[in-house]
C-alpha positions in Angstrom: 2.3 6.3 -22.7 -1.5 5.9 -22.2 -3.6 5.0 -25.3 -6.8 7.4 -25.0 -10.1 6.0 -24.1 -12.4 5.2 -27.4 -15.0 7.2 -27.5 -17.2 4.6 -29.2 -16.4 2.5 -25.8 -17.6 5.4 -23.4 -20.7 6.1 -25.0 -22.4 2.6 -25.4 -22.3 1.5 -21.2 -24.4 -1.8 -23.2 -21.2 -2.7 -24.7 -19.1 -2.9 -21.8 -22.0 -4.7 -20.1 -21.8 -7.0 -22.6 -18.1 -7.3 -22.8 -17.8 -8.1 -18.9 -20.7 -10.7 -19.3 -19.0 -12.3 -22.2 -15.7 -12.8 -20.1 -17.2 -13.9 -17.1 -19.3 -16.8 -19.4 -16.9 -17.5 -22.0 -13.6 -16.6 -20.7 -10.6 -16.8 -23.3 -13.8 -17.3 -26.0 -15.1 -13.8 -25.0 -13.3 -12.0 -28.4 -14.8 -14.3 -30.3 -18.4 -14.2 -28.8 -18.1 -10.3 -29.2 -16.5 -10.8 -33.3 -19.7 -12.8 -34.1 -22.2 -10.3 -32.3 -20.5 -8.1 -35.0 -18.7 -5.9 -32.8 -15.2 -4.2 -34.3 -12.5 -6.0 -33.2 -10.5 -3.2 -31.9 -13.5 -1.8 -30.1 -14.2 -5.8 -28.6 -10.6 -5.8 -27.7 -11.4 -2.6 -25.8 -14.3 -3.2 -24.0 -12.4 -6.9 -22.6 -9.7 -5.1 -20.9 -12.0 -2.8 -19.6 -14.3 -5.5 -18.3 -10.6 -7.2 -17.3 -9.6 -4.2 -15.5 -12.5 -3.8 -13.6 -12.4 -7.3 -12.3 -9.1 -6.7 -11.0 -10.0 -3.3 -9.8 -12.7 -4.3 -7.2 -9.6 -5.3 -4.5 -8.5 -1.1 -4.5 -12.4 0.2 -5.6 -14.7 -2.6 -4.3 -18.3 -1.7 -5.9 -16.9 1.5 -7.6 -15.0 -0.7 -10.5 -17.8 -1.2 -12.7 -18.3 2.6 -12.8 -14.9 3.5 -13.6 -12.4 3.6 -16.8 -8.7 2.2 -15.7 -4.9 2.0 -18.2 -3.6 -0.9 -16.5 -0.5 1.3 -15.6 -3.0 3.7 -13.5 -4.8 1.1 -12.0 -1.6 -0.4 -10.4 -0.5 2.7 -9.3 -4.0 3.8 -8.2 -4.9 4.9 -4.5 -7.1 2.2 -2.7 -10.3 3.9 -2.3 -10.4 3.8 1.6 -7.0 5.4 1.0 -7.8 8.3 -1.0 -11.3 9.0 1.0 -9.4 9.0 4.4 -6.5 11.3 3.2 -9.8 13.7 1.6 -11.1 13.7 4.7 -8.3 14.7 6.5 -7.8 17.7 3.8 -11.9 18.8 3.6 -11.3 19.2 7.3 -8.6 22.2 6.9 -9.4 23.4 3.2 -12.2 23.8 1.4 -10.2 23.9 -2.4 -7.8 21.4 -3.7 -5.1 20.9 -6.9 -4.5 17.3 -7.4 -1.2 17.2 -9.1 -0.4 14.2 -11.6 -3.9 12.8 -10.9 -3.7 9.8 -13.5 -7.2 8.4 -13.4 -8.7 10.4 -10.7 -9.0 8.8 -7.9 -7.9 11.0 -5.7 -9.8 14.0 -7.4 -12.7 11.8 -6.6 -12.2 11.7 -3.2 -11.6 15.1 -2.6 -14.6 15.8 -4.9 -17.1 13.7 -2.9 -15.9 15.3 0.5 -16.8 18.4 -0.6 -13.8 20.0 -1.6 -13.7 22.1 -5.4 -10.5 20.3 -7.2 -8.7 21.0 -9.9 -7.2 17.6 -11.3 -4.2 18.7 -13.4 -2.0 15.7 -15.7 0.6 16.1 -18.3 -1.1 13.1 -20.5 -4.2 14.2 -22.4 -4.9 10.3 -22.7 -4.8 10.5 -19.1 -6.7 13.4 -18.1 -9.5 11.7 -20.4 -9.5 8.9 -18.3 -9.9 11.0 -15.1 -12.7 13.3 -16.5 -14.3 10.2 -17.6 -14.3 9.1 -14.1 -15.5 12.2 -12.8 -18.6 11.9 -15.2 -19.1 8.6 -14.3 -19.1 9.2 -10.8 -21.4 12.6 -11.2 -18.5 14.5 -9.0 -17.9 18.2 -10.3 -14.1 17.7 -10.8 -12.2 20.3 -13.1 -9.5 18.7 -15.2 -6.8 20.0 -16.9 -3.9 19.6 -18.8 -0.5 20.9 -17.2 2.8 20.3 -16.4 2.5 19.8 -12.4 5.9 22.0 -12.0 4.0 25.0 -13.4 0.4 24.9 -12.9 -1.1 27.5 -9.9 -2.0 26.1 -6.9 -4.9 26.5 -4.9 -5.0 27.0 -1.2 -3.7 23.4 -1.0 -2.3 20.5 -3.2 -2.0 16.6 -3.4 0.5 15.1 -5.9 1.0 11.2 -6.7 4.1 11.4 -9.2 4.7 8.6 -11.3 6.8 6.1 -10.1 7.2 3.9 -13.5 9.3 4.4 -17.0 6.9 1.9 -19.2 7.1 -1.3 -17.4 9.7 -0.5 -15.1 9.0 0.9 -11.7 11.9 3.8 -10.3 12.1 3.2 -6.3 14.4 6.7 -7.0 12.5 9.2 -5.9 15.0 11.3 -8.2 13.8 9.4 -11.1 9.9 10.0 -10.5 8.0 12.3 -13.2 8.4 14.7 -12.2 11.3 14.1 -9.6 10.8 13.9 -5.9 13.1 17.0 -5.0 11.4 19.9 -7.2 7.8 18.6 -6.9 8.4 19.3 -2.9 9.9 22.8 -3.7 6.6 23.4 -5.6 3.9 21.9 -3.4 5.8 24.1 -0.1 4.3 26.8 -2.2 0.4 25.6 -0.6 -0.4 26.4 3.0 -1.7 22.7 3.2 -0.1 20.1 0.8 0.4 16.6 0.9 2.7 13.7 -1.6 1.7 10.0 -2.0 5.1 7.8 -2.1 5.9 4.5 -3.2 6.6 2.3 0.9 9.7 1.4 0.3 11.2 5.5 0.5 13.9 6.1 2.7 13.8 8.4 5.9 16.3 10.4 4.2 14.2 11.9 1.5 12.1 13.3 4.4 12.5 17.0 4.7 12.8 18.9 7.6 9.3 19.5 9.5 7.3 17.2 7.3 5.3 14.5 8.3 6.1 10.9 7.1 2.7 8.4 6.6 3.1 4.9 6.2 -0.1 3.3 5.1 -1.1 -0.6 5.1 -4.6 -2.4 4.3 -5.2 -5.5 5.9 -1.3 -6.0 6.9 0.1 -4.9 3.2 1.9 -1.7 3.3 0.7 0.2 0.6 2.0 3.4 0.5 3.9 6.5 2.0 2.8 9.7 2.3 4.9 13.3 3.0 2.3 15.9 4.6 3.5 19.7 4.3 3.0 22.8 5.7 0.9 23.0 7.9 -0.6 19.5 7.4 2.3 18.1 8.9 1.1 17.4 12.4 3.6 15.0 13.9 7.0 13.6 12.7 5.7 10.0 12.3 2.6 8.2 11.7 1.5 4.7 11.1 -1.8 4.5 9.9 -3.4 0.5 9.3 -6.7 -0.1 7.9 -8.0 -3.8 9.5 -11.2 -5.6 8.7 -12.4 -1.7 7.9 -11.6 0.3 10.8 -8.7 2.7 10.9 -5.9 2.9 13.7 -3.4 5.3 14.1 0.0 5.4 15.5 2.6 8.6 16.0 5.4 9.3 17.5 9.0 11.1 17.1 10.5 7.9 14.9 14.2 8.1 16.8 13.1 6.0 19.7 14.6 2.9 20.6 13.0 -0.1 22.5 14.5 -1.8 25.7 16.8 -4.8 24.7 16.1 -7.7 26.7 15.1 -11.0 26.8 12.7 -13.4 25.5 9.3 -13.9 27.1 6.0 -15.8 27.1 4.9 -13.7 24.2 7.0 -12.7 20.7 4.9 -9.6 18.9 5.7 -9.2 15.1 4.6 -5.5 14.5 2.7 -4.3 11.3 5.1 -3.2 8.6 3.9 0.3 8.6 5.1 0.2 12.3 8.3 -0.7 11.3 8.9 1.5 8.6 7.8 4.8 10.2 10.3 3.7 13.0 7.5 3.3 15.5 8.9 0.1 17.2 10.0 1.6 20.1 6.5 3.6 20.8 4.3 0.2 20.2 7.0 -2.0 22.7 5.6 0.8 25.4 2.0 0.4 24.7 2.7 -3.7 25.0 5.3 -3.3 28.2 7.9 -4.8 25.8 11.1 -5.4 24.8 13.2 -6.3 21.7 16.1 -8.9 21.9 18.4 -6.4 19.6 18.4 -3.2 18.7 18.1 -3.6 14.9 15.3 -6.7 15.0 11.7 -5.5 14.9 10.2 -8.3 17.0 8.9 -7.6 20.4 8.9 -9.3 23.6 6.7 -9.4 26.7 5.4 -11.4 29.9 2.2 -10.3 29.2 -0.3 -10.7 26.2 -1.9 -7.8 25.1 -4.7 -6.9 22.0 -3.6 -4.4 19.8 -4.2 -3.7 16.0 -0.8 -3.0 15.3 0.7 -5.9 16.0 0.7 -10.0 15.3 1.2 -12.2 18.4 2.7 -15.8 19.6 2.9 -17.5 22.5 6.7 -18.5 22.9 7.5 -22.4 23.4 10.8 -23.2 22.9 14.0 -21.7 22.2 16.8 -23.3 20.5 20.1 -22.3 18.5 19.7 -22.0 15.1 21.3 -24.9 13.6 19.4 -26.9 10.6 20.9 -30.0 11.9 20.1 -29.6 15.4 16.2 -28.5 14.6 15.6 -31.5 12.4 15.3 -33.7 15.3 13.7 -31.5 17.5 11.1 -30.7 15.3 10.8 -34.8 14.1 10.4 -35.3 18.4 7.6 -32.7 17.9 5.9 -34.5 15.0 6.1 -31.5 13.7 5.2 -31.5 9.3 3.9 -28.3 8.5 5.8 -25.2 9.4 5.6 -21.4 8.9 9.8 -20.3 9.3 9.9 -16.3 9.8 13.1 -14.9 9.7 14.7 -11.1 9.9 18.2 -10.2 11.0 19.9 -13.8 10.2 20.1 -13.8 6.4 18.5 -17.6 5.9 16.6 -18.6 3.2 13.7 -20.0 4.9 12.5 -22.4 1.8 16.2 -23.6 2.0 16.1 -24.4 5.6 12.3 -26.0 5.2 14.2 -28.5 2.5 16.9 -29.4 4.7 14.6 -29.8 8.2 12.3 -32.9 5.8 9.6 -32.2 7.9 7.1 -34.7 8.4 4.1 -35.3 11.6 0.6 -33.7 11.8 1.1 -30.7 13.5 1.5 -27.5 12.9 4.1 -24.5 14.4 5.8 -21.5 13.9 9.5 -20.9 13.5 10.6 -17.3 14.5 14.2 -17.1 12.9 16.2 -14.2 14.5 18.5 -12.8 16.7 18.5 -12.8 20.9 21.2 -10.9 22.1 23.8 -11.2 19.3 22.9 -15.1 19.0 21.4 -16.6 15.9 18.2 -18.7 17.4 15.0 -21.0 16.4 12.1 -19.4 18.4 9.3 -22.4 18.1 6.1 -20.4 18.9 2.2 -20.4 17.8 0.1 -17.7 16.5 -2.1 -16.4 19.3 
């Protein structure tokens, strides 16, 4: 349960300027810098892990963290701003009034709010709902909150919902065991014309219903979320969507494609793990004129290099079984000391088989761990 933001804390902005200066300066002395200003000691407490918060909060919020109140809870499961102001956009374009279901701290609210939309931010936790208003204030953004159980409350012309995904300090990957649960929350946000869900990455294709669009989202190569889009925000089956260096790329396609098996060639392509999990393989191996080497494996092949945002490259050298005793050698002959060892579809424990190869020389390589046509194999390749 969220503890409810001190009032004494949100009215005096001097103390938690204070409170962020005294961490920065005296670090693990800061409660005791604050005790002999002759602030409270609950209320010093306070104001550190806010300041502590914020710090942390500047890789999702950037120069918005210092503005904003944060639970630790709501600040892990908090939208990345770039996030929330993309998907806002994408709504503000189709509607023009939004309910934010489960809105924890607001962030999405925020977003919706500063793209125009009107928003009703509805939570179950009056702790919480303090927290978002606060941030709406904060912020100067006209955002109504409320609260409500997200099962019950009206619904405007469209709806966003981001249930929780955590039970205390325990995070459910069952959607069934989200607050509220995945399979009801849908039934009530098919009620919108426009309505969308944020999901933990890891969901599995078979919670996607029928005619919904499936999202997955990653920052700077880190899937970060999934998203379900509804009604008629659902546009195509799958999308991929990969923020890089601050520019946004988008790929979409059915999701029941397969890629041409084949061989190895000059170049292996590792494709971005929103790719992969919105089972877009098969439409990126076209754009690159690739292959895979099996059916299951994610890794790409081609004769030819090729840019593209939505996947990593290497230019293929060698190509030998996968046998620790037989690479030791090989990579010795190589002088070979520092090595990256990626590895899908063979099961190895890659810092196991770094122990056992003793590796020693000063260069550097890439091992590529997979499989080539039902053979277990040691691709030695560098990052293009």
């Amino acid at each position: 349960m969220e503890t409810s933001l001190p009032n004494a804390l949100l009215a005096d902005p001097g103390l938690q300027t204070r409170a962020a200066e005294a961490l920065e300066r005296d670090g693990d002395r800061a409660p005791l810098a604050l005790r002999k200003a002759g602030i409270d000691p609950d209320l010093a407490a306070a104001a550190l892990t806010l300041a502590d918060l914020r710090r942390h909060a500047r890789a999702k919020f950037g120069d918005l963290a210092p503005r904003l109140y944060f639970t630790r809870a709501g600040l892990e499961q908090a939208t990345r701003w770039p996030v929330a102001q993309r998907r806002a956009a994408r709504f503000a374009a189709a509607v023009h009034e939004v309910t934010d279901l489960c809105c924890g701290l607001g962030t999405e609210a925020l977003a919706f709010a500063q793209a125009g939309m009107a928003v009703e931010a509805v939570d179950m936790s009056e702790a919480t709902a303090g927290y978002a208003a606060a941030n709406a204030a904060a912020l100067g953004l006209p955002v109504r909150v409320t609260v409500a159980d997200a099962l019950e409350t009206p619904l405007a012309e469209s709806a966003f919902a981001d249930p929780a995904r955590r039970s205390g300090r325990t995070r459910n990957f069952n959607p069934a065991d989200y607050s509220p649960p995945l399979d009801p929350l849908l039934a009530r946000l098919r009620t919108a014309r426009f309505a969308a869900v944020k999901l933990g990455p890891g969901i599995s294709h078979d919670w996607i219903p029928a005619g919904a669009e499936a999202e997955w989202v990653s920052v700077d190569r880190d899937v970060v979320e999934a998203c379900l889009w509804l009604g008629e925000a659902a546009e195509v089956p799958r999308r991929a969507s990969l923020l890089k260096a601050g520019e946004w790329h988008e790929l979409t396609g059915t999701g029941e494609e397969r890629a041409e098996v084949g061989d190895v060639a000059d170049y292996l392509y590792e494709p971005d793990g929103a790719v992969i999990r919105a089972g877009l393989v098969a439409e990126l191996a076209e754009t690159l004129n690739a292959r895979t080497g099996s059916e299951e494996i994610a890794y790409l092949y081609s004769d030819t290099l090729a840019e593209s945002p939505f996947a990593r490259r290497w230019k293929v050298g060698e190509v030998w079984p996968l046998h620790p005793k037989k690479l030791k050698p090989l990579l010795a002959e190589r002088g070979i000391g520092r090595l990256t060892i990626k590895q899908r579809g063979t099961g190895i424990d890659p810092a196991a088989l770094r122990r056992q190869l003793k590796l020693k020389g000063p260069n550097e390589a890439t091992l590529v761990a997979t499989r080539l046509a039902g053979d277990h194999v040691a691709i030695l390749c560098a990052e293009v």
